[in-house]
Every structure is written in C-alpha cells, then in structure tokens.
DRENRO-654489 format. One record per atom (N, C-alpha, C, O): atom name; y, z, x; residue in three letters. Coordinates in steps of 0.02 Angstrom, whole numbers, plus 50000, padded with zeros to 5 digits. Last residue first. Example, Ala and Ser with C-alpha at 12.3 -4.5 7.8 and 13.67 -1.06 7.14 Angstrom:
BEGIN
ATOM; N; 49888; 50354; 50642; SER $
ATOM; CA; 49947; 50357; 50684; SER $
ATOM; C; 50002; 50394; 50645; SER $
ATOM; O; 50057; 50402; 50670; SER $
ATOM; N; 49716; 50390; 50660; ALA $
ATOM; CA; 49775; 50390; 50615; ALA $
ATOM; C; 49835; 50390; 50660; ALA $
ATOM; O; 49834; 50423; 50712; ALA $
//
This chain:
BEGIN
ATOM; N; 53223; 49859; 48677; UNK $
ATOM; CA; 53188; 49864; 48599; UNK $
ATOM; C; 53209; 49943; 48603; UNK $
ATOM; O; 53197; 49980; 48556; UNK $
ATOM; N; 53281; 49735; 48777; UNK $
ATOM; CA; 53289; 49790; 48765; UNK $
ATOM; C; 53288; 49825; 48678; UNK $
ATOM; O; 53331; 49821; 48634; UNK $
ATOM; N; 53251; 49609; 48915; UNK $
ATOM; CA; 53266; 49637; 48829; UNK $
ATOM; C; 53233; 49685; 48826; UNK $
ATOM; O; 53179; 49696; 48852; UNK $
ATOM; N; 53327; 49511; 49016; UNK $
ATOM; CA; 53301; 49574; 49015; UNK $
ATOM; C; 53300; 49565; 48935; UNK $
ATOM; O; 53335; 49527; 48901; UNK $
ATOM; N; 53286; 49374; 49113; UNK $
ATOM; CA; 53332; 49404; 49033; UNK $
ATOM; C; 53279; 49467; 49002; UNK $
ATOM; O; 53222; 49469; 48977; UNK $
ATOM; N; 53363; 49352; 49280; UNK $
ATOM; CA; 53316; 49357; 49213; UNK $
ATOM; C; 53361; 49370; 49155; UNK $
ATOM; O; 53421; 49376; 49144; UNK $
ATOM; N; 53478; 49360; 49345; UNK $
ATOM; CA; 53438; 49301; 49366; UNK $
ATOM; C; 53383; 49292; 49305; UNK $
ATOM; O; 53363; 49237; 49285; UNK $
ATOM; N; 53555; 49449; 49308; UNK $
ATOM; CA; 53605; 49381; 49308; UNK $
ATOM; C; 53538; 49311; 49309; UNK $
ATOM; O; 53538; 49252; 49290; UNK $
ATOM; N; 53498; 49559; 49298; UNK $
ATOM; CA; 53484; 49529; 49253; UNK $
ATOM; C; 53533; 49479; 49259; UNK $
ATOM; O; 53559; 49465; 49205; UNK $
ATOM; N; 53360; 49597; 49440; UNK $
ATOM; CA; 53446; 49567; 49438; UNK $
ATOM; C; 53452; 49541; 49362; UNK $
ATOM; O; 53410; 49496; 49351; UNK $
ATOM; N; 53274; 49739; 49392; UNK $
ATOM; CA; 53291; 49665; 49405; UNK $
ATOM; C; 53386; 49645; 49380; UNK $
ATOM; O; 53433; 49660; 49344; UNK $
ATOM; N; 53190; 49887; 49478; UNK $
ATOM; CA; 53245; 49847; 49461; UNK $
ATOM; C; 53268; 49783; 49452; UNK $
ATOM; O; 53288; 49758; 49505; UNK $
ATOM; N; 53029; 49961; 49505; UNK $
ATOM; CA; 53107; 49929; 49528; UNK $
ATOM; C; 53125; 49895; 49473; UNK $
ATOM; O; 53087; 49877; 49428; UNK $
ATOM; N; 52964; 50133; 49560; UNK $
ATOM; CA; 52993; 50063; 49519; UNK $
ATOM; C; 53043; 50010; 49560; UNK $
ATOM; O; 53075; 50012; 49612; UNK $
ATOM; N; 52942; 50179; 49661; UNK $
ATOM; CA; 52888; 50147; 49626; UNK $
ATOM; C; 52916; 50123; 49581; UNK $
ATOM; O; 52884; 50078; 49555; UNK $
ATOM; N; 53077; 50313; 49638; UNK $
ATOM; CA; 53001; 50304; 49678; UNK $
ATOM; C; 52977; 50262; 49654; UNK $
ATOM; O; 52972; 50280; 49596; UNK $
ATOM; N; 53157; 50359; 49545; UNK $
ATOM; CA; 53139; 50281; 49547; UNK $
ATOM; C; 53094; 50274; 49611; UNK $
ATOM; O; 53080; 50216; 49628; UNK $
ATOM; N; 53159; 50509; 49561; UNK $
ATOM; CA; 53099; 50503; 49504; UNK $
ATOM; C; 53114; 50402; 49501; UNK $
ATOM; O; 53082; 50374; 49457; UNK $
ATOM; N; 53219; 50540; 49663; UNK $
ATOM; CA; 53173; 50537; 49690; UNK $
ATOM; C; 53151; 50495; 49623; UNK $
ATOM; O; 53122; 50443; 49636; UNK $
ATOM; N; 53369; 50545; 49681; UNK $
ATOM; CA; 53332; 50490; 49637; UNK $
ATOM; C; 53262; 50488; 49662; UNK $
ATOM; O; 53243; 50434; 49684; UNK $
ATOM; N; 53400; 50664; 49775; UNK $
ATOM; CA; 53425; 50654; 49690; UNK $
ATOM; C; 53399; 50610; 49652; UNK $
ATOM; O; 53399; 50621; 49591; UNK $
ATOM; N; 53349; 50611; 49891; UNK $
ATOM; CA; 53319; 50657; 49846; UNK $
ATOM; C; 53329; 50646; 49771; UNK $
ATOM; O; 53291; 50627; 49726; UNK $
ATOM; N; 53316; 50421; 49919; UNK $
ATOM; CA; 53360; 50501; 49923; UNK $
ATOM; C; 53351; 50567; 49868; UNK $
ATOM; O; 53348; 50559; 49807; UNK $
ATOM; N; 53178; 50341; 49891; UNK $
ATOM; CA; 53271; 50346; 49870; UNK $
ATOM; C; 53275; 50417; 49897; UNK $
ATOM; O; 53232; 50461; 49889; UNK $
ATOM; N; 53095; 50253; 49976; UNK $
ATOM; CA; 53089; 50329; 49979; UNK $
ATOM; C; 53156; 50338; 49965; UNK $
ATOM; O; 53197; 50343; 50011; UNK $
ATOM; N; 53082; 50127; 49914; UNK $
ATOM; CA; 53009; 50160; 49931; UNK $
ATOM; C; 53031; 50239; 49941; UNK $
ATOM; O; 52995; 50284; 49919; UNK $
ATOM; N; 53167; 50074; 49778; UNK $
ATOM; CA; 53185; 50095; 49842; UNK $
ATOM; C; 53115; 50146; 49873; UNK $
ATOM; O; 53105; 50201; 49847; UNK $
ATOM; N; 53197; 49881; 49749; UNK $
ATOM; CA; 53176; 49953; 49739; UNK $
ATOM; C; 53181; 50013; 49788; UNK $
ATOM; O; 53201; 49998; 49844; UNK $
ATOM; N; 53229; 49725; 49647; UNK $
ATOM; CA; 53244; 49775; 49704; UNK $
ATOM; C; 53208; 49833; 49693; UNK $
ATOM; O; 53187; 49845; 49637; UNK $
ATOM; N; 53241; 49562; 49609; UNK $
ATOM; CA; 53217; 49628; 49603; UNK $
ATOM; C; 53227; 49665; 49676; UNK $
ATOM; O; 53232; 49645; 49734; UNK $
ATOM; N; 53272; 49436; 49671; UNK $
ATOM; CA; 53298; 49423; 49596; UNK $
ATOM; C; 53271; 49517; 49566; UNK $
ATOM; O; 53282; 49532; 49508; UNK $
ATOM; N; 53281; 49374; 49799; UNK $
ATOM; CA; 53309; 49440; 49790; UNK $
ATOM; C; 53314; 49444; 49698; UNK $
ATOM; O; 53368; 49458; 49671; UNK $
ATOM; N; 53275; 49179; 49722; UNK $
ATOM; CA; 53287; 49242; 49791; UNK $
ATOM; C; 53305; 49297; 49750; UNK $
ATOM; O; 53331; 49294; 49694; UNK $
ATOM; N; 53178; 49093; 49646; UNK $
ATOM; CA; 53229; 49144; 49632; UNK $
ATOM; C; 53214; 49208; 49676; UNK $
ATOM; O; 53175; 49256; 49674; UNK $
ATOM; N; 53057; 49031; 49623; UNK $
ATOM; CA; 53113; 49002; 49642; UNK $
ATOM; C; 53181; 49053; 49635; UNK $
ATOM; O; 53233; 49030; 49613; UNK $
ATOM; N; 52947; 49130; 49664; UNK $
ATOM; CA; 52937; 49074; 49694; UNK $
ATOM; C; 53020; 49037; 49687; UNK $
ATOM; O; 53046; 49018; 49739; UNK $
ATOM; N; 53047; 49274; 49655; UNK $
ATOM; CA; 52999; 49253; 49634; UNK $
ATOM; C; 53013; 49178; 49662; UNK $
ATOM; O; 53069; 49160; 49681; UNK $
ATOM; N; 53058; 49419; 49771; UNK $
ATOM; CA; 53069; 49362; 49752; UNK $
ATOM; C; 53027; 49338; 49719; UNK $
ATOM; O; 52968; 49356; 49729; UNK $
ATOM; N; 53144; 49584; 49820; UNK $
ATOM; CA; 53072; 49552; 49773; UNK $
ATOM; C; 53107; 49469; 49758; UNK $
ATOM; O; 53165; 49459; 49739; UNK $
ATOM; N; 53201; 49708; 49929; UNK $
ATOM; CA; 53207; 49648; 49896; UNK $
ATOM; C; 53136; 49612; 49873; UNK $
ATOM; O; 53083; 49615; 49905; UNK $
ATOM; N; 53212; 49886; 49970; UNK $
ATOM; CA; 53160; 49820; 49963; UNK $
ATOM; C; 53174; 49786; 49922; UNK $
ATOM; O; 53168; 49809; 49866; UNK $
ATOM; N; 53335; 49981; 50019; UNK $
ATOM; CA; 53311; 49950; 49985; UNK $
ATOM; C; 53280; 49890; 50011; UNK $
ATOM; O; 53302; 49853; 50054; UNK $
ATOM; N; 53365; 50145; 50070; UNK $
ATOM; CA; 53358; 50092; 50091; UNK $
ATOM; C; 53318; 50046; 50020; UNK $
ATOM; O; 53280; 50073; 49979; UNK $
ATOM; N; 53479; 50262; 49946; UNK $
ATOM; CA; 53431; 50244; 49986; UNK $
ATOM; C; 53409; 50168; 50009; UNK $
ATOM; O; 53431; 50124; 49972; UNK $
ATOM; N; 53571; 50302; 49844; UNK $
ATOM; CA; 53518; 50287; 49854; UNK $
ATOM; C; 53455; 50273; 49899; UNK $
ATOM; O; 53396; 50273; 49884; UNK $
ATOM; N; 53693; 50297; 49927; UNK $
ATOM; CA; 53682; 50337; 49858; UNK $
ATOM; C; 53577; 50359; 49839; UNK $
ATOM; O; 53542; 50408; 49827; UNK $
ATOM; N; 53704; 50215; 50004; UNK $
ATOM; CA; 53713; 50278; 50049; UNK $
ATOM; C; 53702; 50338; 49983; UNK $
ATOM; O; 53702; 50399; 49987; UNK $
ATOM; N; 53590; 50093; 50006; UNK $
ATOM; CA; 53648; 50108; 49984; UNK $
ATOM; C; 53647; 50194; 50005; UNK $
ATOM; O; 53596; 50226; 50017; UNK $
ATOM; N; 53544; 49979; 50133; UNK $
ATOM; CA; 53540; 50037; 50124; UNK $
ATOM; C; 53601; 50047; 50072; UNK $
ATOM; O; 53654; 50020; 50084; UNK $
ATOM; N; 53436; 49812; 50116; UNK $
ATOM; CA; 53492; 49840; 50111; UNK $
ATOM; C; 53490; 49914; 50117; UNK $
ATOM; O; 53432; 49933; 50108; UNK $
ATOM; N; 53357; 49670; 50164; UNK $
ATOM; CA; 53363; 49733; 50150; UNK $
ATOM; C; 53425; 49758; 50152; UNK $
ATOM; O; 53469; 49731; 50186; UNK $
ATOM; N; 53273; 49520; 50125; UNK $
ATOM; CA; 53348; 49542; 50121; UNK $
ATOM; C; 53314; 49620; 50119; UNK $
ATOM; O; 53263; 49635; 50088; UNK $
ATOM; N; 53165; 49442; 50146; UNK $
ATOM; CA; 53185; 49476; 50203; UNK $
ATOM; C; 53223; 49515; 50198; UNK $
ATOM; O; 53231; 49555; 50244; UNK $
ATOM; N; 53063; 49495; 50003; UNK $
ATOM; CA; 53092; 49464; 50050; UNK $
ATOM; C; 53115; 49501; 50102; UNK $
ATOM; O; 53104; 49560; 50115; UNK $
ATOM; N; 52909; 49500; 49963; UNK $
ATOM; CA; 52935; 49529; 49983; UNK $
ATOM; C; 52979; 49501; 50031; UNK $
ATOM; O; 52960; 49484; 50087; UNK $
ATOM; N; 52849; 49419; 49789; UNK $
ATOM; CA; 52855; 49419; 49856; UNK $
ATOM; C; 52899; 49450; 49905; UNK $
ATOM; O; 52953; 49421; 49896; UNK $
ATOM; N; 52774; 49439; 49623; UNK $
ATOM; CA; 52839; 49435; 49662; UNK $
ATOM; C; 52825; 49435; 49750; UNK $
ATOM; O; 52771; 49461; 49763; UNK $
ATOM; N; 52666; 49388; 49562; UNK $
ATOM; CA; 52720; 49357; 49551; UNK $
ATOM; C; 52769; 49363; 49586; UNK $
ATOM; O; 52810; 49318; 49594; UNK $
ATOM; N; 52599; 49523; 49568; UNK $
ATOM; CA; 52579; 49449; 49570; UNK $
ATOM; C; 52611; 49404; 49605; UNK $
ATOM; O; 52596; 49381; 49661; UNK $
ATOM; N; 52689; 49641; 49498; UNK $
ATOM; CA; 52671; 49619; 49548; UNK $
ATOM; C; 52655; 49549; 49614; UNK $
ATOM; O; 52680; 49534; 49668; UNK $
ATOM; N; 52717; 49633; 49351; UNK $
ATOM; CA; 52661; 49573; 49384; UNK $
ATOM; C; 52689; 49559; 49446; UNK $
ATOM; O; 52709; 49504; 49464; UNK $
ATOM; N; 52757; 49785; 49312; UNK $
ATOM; CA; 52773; 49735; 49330; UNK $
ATOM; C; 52701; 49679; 49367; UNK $
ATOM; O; 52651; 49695; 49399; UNK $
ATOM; N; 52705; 49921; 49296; UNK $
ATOM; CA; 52699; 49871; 49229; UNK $
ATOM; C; 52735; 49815; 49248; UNK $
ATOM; O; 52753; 49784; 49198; UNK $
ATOM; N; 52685; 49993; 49423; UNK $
ATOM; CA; 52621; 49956; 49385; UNK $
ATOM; C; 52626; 49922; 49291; UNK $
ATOM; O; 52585; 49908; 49248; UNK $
ATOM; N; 52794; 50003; 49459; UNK $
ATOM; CA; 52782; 49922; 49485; UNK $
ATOM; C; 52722; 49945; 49434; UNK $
ATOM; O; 52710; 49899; 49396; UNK $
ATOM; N; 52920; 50067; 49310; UNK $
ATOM; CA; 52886; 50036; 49360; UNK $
ATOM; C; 52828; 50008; 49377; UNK $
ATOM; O; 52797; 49983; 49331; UNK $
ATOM; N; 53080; 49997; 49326; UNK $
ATOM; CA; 53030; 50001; 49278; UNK $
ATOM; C; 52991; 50024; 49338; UNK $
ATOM; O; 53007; 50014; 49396; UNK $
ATOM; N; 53236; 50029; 49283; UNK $
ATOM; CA; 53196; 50054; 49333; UNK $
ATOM; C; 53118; 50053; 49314; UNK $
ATOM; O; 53093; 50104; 49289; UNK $
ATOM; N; 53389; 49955; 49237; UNK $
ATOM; CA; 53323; 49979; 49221; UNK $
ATOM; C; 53256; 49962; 49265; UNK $
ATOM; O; 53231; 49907; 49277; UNK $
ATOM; N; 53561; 49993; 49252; UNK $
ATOM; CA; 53483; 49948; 49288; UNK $
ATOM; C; 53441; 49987; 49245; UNK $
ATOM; O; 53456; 50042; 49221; UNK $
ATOM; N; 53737; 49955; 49183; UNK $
ATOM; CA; 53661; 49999; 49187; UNK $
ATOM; C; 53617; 49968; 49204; UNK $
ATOM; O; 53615; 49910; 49184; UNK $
ATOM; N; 53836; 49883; 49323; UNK $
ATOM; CA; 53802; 49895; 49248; UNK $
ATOM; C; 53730; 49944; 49257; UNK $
ATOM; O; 53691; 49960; 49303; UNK $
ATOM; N; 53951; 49996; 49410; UNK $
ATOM; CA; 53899; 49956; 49383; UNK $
ATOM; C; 53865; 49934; 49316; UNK $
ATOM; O; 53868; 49966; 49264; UNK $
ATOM; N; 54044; 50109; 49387; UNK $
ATOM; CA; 54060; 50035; 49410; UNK $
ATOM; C; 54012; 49982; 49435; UNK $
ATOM; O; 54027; 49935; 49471; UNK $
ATOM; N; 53933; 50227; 49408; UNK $
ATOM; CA; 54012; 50206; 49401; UNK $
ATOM; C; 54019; 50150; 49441; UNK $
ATOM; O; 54007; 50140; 49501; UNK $
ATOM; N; 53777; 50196; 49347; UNK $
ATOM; CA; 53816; 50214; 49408; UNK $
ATOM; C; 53875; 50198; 49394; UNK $
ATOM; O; 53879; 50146; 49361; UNK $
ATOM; N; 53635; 50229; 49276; UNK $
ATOM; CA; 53695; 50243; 49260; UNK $
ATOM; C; 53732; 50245; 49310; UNK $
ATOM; O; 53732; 50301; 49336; UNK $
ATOM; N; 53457; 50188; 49258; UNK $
ATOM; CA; 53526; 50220; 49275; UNK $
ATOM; C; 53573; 50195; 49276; UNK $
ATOM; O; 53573; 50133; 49278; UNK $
ATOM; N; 53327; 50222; 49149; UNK $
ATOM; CA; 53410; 50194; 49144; UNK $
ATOM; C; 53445; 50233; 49203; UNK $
ATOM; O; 53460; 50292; 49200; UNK $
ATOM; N; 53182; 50182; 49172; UNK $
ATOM; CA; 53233; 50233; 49195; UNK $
ATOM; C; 53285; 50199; 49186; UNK $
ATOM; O; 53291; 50145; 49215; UNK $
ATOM; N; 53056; 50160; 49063; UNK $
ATOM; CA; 53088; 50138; 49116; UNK $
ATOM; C; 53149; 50187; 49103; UNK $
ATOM; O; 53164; 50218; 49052; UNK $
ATOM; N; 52907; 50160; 48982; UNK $
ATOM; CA; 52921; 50175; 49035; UNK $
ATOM; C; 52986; 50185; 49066; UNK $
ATOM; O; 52980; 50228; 49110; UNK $
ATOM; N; 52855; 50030; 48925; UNK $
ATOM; CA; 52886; 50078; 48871; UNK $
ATOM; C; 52914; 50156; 48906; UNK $
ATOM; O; 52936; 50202; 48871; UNK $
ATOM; N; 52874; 49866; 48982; UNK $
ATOM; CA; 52865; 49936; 48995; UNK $
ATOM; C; 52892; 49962; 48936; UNK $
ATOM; O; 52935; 49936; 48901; UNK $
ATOM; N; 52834; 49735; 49082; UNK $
ATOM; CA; 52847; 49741; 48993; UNK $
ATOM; C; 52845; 49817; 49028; UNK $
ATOM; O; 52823; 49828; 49084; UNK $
ATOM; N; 52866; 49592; 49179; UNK $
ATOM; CA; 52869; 49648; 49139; UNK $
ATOM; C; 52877; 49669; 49078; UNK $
ATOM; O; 52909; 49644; 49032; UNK $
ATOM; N; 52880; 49429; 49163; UNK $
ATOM; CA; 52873; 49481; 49230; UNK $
ATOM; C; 52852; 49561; 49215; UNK $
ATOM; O; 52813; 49583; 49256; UNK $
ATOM; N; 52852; 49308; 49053; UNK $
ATOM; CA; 52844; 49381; 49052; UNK $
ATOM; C; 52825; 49419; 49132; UNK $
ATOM; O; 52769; 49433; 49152; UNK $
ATOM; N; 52912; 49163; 49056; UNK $
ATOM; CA; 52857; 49213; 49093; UNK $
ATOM; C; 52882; 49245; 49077; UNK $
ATOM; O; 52943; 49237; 49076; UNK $
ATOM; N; 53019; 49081; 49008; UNK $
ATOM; CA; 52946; 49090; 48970; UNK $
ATOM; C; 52895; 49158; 48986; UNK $
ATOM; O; 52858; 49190; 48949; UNK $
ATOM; N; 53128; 49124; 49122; UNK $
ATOM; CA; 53124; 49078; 49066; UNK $
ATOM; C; 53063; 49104; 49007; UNK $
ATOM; O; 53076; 49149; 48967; UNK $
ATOM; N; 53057; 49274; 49144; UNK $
ATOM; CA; 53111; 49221; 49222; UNK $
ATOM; C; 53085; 49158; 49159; UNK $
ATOM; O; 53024; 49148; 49153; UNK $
ATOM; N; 53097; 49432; 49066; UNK $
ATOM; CA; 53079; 49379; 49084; UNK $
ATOM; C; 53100; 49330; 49134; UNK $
ATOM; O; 53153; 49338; 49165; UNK $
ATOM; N; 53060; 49610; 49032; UNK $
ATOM; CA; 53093; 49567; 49075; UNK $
ATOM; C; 53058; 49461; 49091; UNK $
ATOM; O; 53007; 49443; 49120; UNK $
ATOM; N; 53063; 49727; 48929; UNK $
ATOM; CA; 53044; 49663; 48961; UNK $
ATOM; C; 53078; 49634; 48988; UNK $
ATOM; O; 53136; 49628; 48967; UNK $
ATOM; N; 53073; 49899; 48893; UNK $
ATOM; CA; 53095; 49839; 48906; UNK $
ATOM; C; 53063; 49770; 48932; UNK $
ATOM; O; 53023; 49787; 48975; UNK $
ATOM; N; 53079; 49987; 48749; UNK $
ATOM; CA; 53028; 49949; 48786; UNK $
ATOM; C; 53082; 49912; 48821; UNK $
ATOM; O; 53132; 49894; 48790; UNK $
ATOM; N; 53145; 50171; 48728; UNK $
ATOM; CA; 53124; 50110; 48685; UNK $
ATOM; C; 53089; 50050; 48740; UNK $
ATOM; O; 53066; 50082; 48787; UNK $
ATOM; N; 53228; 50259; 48806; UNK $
ATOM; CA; 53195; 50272; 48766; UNK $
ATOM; C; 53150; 50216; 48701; UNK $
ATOM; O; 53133; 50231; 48644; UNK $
ATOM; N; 53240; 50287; 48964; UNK $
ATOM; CA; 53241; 50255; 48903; UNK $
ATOM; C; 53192; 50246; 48846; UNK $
ATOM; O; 53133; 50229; 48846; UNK $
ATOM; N; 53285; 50430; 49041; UNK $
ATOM; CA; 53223; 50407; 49005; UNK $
ATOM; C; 53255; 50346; 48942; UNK $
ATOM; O; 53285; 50360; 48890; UNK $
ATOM; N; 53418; 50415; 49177; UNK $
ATOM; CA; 53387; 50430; 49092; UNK $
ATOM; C; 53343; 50410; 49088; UNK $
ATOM; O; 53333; 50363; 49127; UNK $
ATOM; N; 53523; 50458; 49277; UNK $
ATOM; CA; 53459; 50453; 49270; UNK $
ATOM; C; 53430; 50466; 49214; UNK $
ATOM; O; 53416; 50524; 49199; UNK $
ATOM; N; 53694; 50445; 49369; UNK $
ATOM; CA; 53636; 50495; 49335; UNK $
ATOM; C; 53582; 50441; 49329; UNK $
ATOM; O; 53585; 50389; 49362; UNK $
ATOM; N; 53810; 50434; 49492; UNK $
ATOM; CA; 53747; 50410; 49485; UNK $
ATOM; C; 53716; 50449; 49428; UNK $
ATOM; O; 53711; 50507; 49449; UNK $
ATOM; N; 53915; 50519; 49511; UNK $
ATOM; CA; 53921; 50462; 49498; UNK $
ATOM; C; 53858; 50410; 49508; UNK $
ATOM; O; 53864; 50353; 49530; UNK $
ATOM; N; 53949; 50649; 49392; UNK $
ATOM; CA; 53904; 50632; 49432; UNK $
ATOM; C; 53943; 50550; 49447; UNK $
ATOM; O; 53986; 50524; 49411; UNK $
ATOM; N; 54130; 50704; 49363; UNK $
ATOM; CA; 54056; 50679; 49332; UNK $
ATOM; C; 54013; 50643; 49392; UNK $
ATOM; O; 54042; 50611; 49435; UNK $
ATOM; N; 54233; 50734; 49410; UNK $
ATOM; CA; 54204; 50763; 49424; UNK $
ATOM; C; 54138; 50747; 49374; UNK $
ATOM; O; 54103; 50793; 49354; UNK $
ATOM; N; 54291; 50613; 49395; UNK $
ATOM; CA; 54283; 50616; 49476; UNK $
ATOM; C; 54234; 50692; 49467; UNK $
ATOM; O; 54199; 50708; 49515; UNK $
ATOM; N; 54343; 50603; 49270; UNK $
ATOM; CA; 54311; 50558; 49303; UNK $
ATOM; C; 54289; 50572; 49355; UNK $
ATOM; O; 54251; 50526; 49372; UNK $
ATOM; N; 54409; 50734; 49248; UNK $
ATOM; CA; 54353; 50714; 49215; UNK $
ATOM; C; 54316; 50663; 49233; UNK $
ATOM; O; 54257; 50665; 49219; UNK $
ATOM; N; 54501; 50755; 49406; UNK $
ATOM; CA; 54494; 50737; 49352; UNK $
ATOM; C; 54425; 50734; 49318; UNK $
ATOM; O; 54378; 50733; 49357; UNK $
ATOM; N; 54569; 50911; 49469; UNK $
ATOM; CA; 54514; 50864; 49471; UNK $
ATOM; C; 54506; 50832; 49402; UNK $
ATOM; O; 54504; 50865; 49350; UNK $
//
C-alpha cells in the first residue's frame, strides 16, 4: 500500500488566521472561525460558518448534489452569481464538525486569507 492511498482522503483543520470572502466590493464574510479542508485532488475549501456569513445576501438554489464523501449538498446564490456557495445540513459522520458552515466557489469570489 502506498503512502498515498493510505492517507485519509478527506481531513479537517482549524484555520488558523481570518478569512473573507468577497463578490467585487461586498464583503459576504469575514471569519476568524473557518475549517480548512483538505481533499485529494481538490483545492483546499474553507468552511466558514453561516453565522459569519450575510446570510442576507444569499438565496437557496435549486442545484443539489450528494458527494458520497460528504454528504447531500445545499447550493447558495447571490443575485448575479449561480451556486457561487455550498454546504452540507447533515455531512456524514466524519465531517460532522462542517455542520452550519459553508463553502465558497473561489472561481466566483475572492477569498482572502490573513
């Protein structure tokens, strides 16, 4: 068995510094809060959660998804930018602790990371 295959292929970190998240000017989030995870052959997400996100702002789309790692997922839109956040209301055991957060697409925002 290789060193690759026998490492988790999902973990779960405390980050350790702030992130924000913006859609141009707006501030969607700020947190000193958020969960790094780590999946093979993804980029790292950061898992904030919803009570440091503006809520507000986002809208519950239609798109759902199940990942078989994670669990079923809730899509977030903002007025011009589909599915641009995600989360998972009841992830699978192993990720219980992203309960209540979620996740932004950073293709669609500009995450920053202090």
């Amino acid at each position: 068995m290789s060193a690759a295959s026998a490492s988790p292929r999902i973990t779960l970190h405390p980050h350790s510094g702030r992130v924000r998240i913006h859609s141009g000017n707006t501030l969607i989030a700020d947190t000193e809060n958020a969960i790094e995870l780590r999946e093979r052959g993804y980029p790292d997400r950061y898992y904030i959660p919803k009570e440091d996100v503006a809520m507000s702002m986002l809208s519950v789309s239609s798109t759902v998804t199940h990942c078989p790692f994670k669990g079923d997922t809730v899509y977030y839109s903002l007025d011009t930018i589909a599915d641009v956040a995600w989360s998972y209301g009841q992830p699978n055991e192993e990720m219980k602790a992203i309960a209540g957060h979620l996740a932004f697409d950073g293709k669609k925002v500009t995450e920053q990371l202090e």
